[in-house]
SETIDO-249835 format. One record per residue: x, y, z of N, C-alpha, C, O in turn; residue number from 1; residue in three letters. Coordinates in steps of 0.001 Angstrom, whole numbers. Each point is the difference from the previous one (the first is absolute). Layout:
% SETIDO-249835
X; Y; Z; X; Y; Z; X; Y; Z; X; Y; Z; NUM; ALA
...
This chain:
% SETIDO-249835
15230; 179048; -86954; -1159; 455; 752; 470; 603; 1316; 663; -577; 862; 1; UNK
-1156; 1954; -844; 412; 444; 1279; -671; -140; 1267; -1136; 321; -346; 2; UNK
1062; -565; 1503; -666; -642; 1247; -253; 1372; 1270; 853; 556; 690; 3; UNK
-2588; -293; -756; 19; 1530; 599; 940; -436; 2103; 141; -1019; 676; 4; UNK
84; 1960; -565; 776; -123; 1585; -1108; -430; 553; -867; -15; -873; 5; UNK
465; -335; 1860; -661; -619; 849; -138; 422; 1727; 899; -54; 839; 6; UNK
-2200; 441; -665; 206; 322; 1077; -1364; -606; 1255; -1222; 148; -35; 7; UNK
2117; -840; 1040; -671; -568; 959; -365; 546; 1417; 709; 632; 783; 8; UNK
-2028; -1052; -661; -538; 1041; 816; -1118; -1152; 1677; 38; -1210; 224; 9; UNK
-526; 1895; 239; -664; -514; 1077; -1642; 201; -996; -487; 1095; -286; 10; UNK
-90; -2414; -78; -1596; 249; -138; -924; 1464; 320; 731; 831; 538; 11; UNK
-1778; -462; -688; -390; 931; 498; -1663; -145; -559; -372; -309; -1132; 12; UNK
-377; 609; 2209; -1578; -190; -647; -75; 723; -1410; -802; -631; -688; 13; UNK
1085; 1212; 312; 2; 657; -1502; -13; -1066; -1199; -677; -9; -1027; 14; UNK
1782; -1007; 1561; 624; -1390; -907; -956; -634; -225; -24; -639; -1052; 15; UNK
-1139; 587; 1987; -817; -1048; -18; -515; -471; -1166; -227; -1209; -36; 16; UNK
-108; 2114; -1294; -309; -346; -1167; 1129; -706; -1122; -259; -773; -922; 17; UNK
1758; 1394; 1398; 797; -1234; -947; 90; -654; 635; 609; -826; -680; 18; UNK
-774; 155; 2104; 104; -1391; 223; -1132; -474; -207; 233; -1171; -300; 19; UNK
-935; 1273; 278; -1306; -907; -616; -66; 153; -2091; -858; -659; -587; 20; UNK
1693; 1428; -106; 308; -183; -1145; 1524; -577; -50; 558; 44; -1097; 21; UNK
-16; -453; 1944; 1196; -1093; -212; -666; -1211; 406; -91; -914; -819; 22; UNK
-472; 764; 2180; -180; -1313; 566; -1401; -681; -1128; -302; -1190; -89; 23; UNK
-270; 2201; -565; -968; -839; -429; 363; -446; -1517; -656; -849; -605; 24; UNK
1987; 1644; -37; 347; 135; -1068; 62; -1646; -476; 697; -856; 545; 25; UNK
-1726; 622; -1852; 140; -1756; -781; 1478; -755; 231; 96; -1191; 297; 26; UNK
816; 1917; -450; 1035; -823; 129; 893; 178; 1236; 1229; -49; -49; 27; UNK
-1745; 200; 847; 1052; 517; 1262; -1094; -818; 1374; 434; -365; 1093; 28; UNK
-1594; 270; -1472; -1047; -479; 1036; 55; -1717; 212; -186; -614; 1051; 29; UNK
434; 182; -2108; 71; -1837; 33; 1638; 71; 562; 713; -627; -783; 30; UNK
-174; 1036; 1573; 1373; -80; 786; -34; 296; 1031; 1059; -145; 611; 31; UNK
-2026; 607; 16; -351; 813; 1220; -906; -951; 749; -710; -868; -510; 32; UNK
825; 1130; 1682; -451; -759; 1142; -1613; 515; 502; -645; -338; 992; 33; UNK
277; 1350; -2179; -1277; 1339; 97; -1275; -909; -1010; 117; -916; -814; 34; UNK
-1097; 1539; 1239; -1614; -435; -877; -157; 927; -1067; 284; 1198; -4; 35; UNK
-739; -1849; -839; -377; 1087; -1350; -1180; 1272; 529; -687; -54; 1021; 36; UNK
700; 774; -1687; -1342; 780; 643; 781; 1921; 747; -551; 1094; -121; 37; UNK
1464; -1301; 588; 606; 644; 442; -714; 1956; -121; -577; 450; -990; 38; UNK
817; 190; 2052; -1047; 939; -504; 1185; 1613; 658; 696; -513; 876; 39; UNK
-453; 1448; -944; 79; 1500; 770; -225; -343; 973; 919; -407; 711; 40; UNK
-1971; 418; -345; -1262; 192; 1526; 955; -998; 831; 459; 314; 1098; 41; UNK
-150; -1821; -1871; 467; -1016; 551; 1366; -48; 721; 401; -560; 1021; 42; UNK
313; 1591; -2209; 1492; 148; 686; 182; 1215; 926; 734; 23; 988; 43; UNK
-1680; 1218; -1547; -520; 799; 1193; 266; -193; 1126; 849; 546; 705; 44; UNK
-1705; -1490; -434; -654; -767; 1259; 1854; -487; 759; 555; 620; 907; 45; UNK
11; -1854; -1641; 1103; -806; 48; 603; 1109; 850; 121; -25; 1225; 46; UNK
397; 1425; -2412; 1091; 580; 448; -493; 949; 1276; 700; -99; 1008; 47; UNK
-1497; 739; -966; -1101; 551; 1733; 918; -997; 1201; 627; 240; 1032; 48; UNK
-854; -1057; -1574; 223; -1487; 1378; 1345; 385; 112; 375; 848; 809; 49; UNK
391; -1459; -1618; 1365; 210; -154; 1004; 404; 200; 1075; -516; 305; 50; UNK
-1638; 2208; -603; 585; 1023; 76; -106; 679; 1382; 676; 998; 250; 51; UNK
-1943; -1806; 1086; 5; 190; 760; 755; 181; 1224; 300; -1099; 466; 52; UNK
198; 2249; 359; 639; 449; 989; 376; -1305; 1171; -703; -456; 903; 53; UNK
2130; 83; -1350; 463; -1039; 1293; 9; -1395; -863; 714; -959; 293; 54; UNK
-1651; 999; -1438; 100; -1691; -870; 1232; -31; -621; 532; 998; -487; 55; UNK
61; -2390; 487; 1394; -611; -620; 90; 73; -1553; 983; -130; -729; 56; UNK
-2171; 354; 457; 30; -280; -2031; 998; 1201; -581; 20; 1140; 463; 57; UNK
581; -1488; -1269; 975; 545; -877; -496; -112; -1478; 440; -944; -656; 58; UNK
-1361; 1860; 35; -405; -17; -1240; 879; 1319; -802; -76; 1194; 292; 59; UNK
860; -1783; -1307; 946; 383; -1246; -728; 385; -1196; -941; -768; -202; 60; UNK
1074; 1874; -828; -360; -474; -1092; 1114; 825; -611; 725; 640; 761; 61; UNK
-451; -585; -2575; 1036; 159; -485; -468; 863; -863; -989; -558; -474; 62; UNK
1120; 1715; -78; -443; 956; -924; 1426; -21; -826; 1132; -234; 421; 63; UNK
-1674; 622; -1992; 607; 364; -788; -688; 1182; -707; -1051; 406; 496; 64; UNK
1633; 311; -1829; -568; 688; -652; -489; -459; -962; 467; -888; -713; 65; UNK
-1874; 1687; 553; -565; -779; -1099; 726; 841; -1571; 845; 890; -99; 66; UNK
-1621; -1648; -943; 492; 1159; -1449; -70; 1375; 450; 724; 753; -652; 67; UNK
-1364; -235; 1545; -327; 1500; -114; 370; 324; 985; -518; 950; 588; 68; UNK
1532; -1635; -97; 942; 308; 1212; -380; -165; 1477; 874; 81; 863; 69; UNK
-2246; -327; -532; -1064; -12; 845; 611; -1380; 848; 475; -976; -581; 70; UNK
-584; 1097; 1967; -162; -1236; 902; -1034; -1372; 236; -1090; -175; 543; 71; UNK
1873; -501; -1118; -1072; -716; -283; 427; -1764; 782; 907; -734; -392; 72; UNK
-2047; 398; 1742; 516; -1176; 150; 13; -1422; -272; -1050; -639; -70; 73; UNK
2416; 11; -117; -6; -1261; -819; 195; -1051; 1040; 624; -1010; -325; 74; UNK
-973; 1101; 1242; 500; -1133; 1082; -266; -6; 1134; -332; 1160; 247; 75; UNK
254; -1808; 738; -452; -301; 1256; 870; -926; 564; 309; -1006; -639; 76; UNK
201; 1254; 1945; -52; -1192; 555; 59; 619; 1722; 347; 1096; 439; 77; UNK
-1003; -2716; 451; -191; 560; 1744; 694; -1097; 388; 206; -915; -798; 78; UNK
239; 878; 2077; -116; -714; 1266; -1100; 269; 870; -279; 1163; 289; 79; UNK
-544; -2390; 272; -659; 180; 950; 531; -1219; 988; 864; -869; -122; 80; UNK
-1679; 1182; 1024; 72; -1227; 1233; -87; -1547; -40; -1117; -492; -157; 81; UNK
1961; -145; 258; -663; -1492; 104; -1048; -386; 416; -715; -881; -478; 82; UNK
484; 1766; 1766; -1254; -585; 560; 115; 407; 957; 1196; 217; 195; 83; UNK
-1939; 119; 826; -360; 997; 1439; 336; -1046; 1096; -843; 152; 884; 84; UNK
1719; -1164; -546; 415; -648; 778; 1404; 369; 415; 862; 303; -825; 85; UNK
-663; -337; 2104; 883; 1092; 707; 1663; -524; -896; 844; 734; -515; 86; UNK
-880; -2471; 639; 1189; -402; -356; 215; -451; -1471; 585; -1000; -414; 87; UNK
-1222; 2017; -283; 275; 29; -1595; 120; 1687; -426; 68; 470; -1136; 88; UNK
-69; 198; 2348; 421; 1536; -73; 1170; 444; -1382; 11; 851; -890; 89; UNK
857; -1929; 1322; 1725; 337; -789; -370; -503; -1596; 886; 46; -853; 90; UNK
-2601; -649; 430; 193; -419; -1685; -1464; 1035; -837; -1150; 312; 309; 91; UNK
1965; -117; -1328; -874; 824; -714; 221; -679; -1334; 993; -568; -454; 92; UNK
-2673; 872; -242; -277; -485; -1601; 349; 703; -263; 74; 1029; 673; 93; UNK
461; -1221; -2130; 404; 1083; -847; -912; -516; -1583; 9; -1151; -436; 94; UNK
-795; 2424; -259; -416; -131; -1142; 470; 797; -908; 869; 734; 470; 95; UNK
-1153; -504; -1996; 665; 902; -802; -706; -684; -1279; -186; -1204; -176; 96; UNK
-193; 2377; -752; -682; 317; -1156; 352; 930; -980; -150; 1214; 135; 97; UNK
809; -1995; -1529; 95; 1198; -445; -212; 39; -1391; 278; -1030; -614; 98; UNK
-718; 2013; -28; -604; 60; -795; 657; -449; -1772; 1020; 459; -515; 99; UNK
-1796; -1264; 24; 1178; -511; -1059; 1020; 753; -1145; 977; -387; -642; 100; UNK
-1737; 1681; 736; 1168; 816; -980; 1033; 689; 814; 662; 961; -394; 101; UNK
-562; -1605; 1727; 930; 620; 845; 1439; -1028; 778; 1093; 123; 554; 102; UNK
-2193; -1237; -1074; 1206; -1213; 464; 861; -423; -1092; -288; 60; -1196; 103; UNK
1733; -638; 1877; 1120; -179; -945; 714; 1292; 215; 643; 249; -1020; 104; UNK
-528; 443; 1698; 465; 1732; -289; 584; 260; 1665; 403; 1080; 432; 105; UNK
-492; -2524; 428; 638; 1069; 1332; -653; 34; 1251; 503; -106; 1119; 106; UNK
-1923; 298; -1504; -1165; 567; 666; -201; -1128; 1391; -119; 332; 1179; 107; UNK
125; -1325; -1579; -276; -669; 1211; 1468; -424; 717; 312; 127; 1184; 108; UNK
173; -458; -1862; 1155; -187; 1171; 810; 1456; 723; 790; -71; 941; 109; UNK
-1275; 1563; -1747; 30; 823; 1301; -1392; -39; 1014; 84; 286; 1195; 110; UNK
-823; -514; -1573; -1061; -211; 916; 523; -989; 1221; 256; 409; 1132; 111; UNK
-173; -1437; -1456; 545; -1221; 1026; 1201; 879; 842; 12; 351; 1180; 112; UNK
1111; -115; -2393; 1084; 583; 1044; -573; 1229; 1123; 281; -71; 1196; 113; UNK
-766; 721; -1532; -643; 1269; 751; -1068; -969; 1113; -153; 539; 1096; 114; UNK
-520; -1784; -1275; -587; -846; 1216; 1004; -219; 864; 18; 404; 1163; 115; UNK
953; -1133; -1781; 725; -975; 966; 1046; 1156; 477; 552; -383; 1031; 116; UNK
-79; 1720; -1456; 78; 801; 699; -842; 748; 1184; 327; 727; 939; 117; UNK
-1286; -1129; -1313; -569; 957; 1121; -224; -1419; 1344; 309; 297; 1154; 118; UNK
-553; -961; -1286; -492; -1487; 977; 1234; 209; 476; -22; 675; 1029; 119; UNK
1061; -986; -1377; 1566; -90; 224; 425; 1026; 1324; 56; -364; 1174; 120; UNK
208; 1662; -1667; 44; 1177; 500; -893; 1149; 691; 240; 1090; 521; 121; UNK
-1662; -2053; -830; -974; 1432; 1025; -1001; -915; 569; -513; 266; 1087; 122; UNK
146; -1507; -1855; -1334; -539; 268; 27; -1053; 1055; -1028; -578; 355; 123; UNK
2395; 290; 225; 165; -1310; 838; -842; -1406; -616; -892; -601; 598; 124; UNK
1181; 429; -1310; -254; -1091; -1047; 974; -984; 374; 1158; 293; -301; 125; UNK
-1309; -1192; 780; 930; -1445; -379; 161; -832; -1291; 975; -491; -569; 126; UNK
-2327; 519; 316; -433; -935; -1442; -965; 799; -449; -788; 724; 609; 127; UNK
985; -1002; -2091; -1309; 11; -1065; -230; -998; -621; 863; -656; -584; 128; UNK
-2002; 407; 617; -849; -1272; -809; -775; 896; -921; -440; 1144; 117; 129; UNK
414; -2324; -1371; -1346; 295; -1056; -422; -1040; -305; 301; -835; 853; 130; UNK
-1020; 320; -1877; -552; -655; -517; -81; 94; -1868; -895; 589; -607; 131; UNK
1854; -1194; 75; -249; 39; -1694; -688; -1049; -565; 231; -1115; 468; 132; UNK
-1204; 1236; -1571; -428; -1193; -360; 1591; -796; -1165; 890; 517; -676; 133; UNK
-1207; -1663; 941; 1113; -1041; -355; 490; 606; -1301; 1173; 370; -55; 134; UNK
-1860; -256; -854; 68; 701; -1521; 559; 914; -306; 463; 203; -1122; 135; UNK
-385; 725; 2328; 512; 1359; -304; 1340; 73; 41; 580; 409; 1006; 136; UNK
151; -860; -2267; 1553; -184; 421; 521; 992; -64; 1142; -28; 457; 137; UNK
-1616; 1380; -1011; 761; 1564; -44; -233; 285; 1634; 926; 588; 558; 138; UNK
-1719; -838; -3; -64; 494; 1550; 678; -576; 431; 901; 558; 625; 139; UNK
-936; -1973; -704; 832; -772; 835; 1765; 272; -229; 906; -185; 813; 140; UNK
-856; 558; -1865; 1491; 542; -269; 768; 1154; 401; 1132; 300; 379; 141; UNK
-2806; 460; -757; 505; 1602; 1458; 146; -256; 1545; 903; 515; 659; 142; UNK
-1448; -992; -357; -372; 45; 1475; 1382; -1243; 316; 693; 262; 982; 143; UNK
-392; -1311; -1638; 1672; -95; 178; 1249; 492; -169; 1123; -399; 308; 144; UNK
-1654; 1571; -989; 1470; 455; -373; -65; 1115; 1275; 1096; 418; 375; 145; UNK
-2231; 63; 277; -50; 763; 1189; -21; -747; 1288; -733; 499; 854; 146; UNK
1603; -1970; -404; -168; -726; 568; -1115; -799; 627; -68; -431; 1151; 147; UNK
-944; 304; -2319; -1096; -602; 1329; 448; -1829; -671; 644; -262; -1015; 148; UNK
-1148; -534; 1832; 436; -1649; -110; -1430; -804; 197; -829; -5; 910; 149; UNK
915; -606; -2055; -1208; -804; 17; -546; -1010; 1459; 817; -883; 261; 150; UNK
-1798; 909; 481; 145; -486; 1060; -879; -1605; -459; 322; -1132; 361; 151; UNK
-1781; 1640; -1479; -378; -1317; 55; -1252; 21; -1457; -113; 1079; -582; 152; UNK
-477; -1896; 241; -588; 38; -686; -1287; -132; 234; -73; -1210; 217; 153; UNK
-1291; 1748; -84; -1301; 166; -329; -1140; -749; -273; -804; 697; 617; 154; UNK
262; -1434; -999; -580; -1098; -1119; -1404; 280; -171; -726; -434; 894; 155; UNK
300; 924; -1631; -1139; 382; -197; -441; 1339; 711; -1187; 159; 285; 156; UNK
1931; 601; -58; 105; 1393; 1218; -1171; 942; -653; -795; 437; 832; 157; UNK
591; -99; -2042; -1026; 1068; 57; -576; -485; -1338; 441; -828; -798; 158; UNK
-1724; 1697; 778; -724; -397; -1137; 468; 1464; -1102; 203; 1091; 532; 159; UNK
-86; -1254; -1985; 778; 689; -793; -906; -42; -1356; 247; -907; -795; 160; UNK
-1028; 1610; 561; -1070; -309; -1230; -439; -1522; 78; 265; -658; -1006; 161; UNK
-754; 150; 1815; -908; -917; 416; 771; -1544; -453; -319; -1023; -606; 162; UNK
1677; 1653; 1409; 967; -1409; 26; 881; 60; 1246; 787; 872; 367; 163; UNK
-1140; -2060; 195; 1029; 186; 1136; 1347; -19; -194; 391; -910; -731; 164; UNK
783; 1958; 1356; 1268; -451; -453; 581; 296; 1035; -646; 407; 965; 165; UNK
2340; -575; -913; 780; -547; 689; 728; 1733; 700; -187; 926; -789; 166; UNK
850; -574; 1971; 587; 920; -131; 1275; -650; 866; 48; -1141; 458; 167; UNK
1027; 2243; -357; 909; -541; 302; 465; 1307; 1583; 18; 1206; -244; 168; UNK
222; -1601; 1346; 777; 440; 1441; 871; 349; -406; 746; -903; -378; 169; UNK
-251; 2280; 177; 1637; 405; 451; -327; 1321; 1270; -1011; 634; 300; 170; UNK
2364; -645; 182; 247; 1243; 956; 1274; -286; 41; 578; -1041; -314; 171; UNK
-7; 2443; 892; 1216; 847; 14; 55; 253; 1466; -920; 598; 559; 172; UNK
2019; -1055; 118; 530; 525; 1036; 605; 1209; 11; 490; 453; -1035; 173; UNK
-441; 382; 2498; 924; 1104; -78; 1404; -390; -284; 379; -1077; 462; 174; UNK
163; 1551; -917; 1699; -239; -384; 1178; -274; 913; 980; -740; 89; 175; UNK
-1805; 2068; 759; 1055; 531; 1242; -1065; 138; 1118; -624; 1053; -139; 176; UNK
255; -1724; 1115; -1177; 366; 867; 412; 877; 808; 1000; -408; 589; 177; UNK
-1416; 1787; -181; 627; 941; 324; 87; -676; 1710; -846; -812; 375; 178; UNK
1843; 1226; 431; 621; -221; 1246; -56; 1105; 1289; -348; 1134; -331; 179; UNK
590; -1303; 1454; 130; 806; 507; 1630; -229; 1279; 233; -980; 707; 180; UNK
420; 2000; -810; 1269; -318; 534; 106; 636; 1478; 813; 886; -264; 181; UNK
-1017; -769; 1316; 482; 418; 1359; 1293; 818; -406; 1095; -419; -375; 182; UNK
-1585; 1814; 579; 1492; 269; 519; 616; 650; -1330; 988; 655; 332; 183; UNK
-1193; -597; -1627; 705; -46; -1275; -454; 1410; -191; 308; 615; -1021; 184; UNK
């Protein structure tokens, strides 16, 4: 099976309709930290904000070709803000979605690498945190093999088709926290 090249890009209001046909997609939505229901208008809206002049969000998505050679996107993933408090500036969430005839093939762990590149090298990122539910051992296996470290466990953290379940804390430090030298 041959695997189309892949190409990663910055979100763009246009996207707004495959991310709301990934994020809402039956099997990609019970993994996600998102509400069923998901709409255009909705991610519309999301990416407007987002994409707004001077905001920190870093929204990714991943195109491939479809059969008819056409661009077609299979994936998502952002960093946003921890939270608008001055001394949590240096941590950003990181999410990612991708669509199931696209995973197993690559797709997300260039996604991640292309995150933790950019936090690393442009975004002044110290840490990334996410949140996986406990179950998800293919995530939890990506997101270690791209250094993130389990920090803690969850217990009853979100409701998931009308069951509470467990998720699990990891984040990733910068590697190398960039420095500044006098004089060099």
């Amino acid at each position: 099976m041959t695997i189309a090249p892949l190409h990663i890009r910055r979100a763009v209001l246009g996207d707004a309709a495959a991310l709301a046909r990934i994020m809402g997609h039956p099997d990609v939505l019970p993994n996600l930290m998102q509400t069923p229901y998901t709409s255009e208008a909705l991610w519309q809206a999301r990416l407007t904000d987002m994409l707004a002049l001077g905001k920190p969000d870093l929204m990714l998505v991943v195109e491939r070709p479809d059969d008819h050679g056409e661009p077609q996107v299979v994936a998502s993933a952002g960093l946003h803000p921890a939270g608008a408090a001055l001394r949590r500036r240096h941590a950003m969430v990181l999410g990612i979605s991708v669509l199931p005839e696209a995973q197993g093939q690559g797709v997300g762990t260039a996604l991640m690498q292309a995150l933790c590149d950019w936090a690393d090298r442009w975004g002044q990122v110290l840490r990334l945190e996410l949140s996986v539910f406990a179950d998800n051992a293919r995530a939890i296996a990506l997101y270690q093999r791209c250094g993130f470290l389990r920090e803690g466990l969850h217990i009853g953290f979100a409701l998931r088709d009308g069951q509470y379940v467990d998720s699990v804390s990891m984040a990733r430090m910068h590697p190398n926290p960039p420095r500044w030298s006098p004089g060099a």
